[in-house]
C-alpha positions in Angstrom: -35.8 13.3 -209.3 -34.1 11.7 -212.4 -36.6 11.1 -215.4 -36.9 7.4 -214.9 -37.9 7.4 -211.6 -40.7 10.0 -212.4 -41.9 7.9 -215.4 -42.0 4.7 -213.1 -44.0 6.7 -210.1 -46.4 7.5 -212.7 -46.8 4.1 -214.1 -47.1 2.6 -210.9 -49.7 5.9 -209.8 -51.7 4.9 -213.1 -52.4 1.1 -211.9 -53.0 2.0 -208.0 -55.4 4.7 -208.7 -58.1 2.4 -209.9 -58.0 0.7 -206.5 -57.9 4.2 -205.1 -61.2 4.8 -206.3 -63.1 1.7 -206.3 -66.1 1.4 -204.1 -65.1 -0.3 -201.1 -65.8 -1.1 -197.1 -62.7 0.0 -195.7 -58.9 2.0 -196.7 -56.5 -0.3 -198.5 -53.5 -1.7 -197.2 -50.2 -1.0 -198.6 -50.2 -4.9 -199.5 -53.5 -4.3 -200.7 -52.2 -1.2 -203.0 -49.4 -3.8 -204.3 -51.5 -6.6 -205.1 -53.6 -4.7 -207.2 -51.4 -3.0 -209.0 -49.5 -6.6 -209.8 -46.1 -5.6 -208.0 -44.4 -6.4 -205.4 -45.1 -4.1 -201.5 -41.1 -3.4 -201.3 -41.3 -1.7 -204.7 -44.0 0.6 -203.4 -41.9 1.5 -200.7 -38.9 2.1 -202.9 -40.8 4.3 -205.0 -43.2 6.0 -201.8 -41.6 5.3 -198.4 -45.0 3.9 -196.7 -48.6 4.0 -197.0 -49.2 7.7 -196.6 -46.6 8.2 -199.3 -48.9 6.4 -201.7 -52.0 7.9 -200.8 -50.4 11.2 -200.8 -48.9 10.3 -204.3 -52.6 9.5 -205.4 -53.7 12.7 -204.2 -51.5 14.4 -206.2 -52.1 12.5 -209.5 -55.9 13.0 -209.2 -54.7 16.9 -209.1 -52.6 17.1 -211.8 -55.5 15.0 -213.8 -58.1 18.3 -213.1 -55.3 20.7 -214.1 -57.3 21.3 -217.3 -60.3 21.9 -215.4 -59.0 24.2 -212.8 -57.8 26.0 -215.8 -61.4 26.7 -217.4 -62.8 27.6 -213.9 -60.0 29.7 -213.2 -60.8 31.8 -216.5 -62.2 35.6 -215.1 -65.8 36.2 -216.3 -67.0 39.9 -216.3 -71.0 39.0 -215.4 -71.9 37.1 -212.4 -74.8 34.6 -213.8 -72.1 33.5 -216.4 -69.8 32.9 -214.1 -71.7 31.0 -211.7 -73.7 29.0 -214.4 -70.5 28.5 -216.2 -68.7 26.7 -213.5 -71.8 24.6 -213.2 -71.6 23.2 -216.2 -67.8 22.7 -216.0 -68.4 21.3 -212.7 -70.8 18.7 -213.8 -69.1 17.7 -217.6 -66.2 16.9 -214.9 -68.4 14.6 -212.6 -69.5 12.8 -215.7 -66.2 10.8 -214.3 -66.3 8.5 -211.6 -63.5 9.5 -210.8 -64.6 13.0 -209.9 -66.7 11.9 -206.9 -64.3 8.7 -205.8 -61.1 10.8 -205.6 -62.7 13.5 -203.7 -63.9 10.3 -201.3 -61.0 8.7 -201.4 -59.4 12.1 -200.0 -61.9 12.5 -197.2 -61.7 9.6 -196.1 -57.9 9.3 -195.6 -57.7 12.7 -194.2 -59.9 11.5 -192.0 -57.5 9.1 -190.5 -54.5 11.0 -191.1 -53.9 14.9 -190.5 -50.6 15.0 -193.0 -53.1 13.9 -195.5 -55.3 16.2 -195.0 -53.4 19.1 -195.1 -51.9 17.6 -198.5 -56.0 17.2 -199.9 -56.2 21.1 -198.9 -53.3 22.3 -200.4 -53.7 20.2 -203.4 -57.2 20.3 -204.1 -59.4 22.3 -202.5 -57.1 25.5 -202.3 -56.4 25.2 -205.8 -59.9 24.7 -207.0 -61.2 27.6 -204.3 -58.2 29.8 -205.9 -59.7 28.9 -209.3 -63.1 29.8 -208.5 -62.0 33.5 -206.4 -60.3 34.2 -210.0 -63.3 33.6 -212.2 -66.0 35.5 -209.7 -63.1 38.6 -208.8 -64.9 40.3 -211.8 -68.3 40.1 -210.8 -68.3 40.3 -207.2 -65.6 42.4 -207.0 -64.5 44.7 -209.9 -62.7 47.1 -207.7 -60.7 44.9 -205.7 -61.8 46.7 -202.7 -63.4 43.0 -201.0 -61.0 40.2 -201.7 -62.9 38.2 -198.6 -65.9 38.8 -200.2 -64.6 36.4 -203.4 -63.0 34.3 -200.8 -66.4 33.6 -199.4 -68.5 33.7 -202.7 -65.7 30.7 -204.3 -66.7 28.8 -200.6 -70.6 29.1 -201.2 -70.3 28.1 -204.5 -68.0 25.2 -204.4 -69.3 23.7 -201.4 -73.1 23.2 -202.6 -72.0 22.3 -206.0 -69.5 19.1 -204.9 -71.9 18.1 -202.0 -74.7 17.8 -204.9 -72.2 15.9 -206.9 -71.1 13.4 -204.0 -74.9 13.4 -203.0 -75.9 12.1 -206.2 -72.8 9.8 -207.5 -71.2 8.4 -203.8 -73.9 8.7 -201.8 -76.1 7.0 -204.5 -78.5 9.7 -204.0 -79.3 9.4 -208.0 -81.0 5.7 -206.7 -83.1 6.9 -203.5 -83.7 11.1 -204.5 -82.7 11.8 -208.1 -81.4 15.2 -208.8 -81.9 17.7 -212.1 -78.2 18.4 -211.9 -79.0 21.1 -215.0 -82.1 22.4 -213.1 -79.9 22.5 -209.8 -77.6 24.4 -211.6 -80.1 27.1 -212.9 -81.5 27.7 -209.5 -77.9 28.1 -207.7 -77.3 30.6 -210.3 -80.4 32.5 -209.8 -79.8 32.3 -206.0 -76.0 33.3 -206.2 -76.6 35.9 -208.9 -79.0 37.6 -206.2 -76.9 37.1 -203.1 -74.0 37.9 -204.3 -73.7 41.0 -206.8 -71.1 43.5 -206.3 -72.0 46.3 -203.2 -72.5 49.5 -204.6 -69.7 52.2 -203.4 -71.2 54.4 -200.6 
């Protein structure tokens, strides 16, 4: 793709995701997407084919905007209750954003609708960030590298109760009808992780 054309598909991925994320009763139109983002819906097309091509685009712009997170989570930690509470606090300096919780949203719900979506939210986001996470607990739930579907399925349990507390609280508005001690959340996922899942002793 010559350089120009990248630098546009940015520009114009900087001014629709806004309108990706904002809180809203139903998905956005293409000629919703071009409205907002002040140009025209045949330049959208030029740039993205269709619809799906913009939200797919979107998707991966809100990756490549975590790449510095998945980076720190992806960082191996030798002791289990570091890594678990580490990630915790990474996890929740991230959702700090808006944009943490209203990407992940915007993802769900177009994959929702649309399978090829979906399987472009996988492989862009949650593989990656489940990748990160099965790098950073190896260490500690595996040393040996005997189990690797044992760290497949300590990143799950992990990651799973961590963004669903995050959405709970920040999409869901669970912050206005059940507030949440995200810190003392964190604390007690590490104590129950650290218990659950220590690496087996060799027989």
């Amino acid at each position: 793709m010559p350089a120009a054309v990248k630098d546009r598909r940015q520009e114009l991925l900087s001014l629709l995701a806004p309108t990706a994320i904002a809180e809203r009763s139903a998905p956005v139109s293409l000629r919703q997407f071009a409205i907002k983002a002040g140009v025209s819906e045949p330049t959208l097309r030029h740039f993205f084919t269709d619809r799906r091509g913009v939200v797919t685009a979107l998707i991966g712009y809100f990756a490549d905007g975590a790449r510095d997170f998945l980076a720190e989570s992806a960082k191996p930690v030798s002791r289990l209750d570091d890594a678990v509470s580490g990630y915790g606090a990474l996890a929740l300096a991230g959702a700090q954003s808006p944009r943490f919780a209203q990407a992940h949203a915007f993802a769900l719900v177009e994959s929702i609708h649309d399978p090829e979506v979906a399987k472009v939210y996988l492989e862009m986001i949650i593989e990656p960030s489940l990748r990160a996470l099965e790098s950073r607990l190896g260490p500690s739930v595996d040393p040996d590298g005997a189990a690797p579907d044992r760290v497949r399925h300590a990143a799950l349990a992990l990651y799973a109760p961590t963004l669903i507390a995050i959405l709970h609280q920040q999409l869901l508005k669970g912050d206005e009808v059940r507030p949440l001690d995200m810190a003392a959340f964190n604390a007690d996922l590490t104590d129950l992780f650290t218990h659950g899942m220590q690496a087996k002793a060799a027989p």
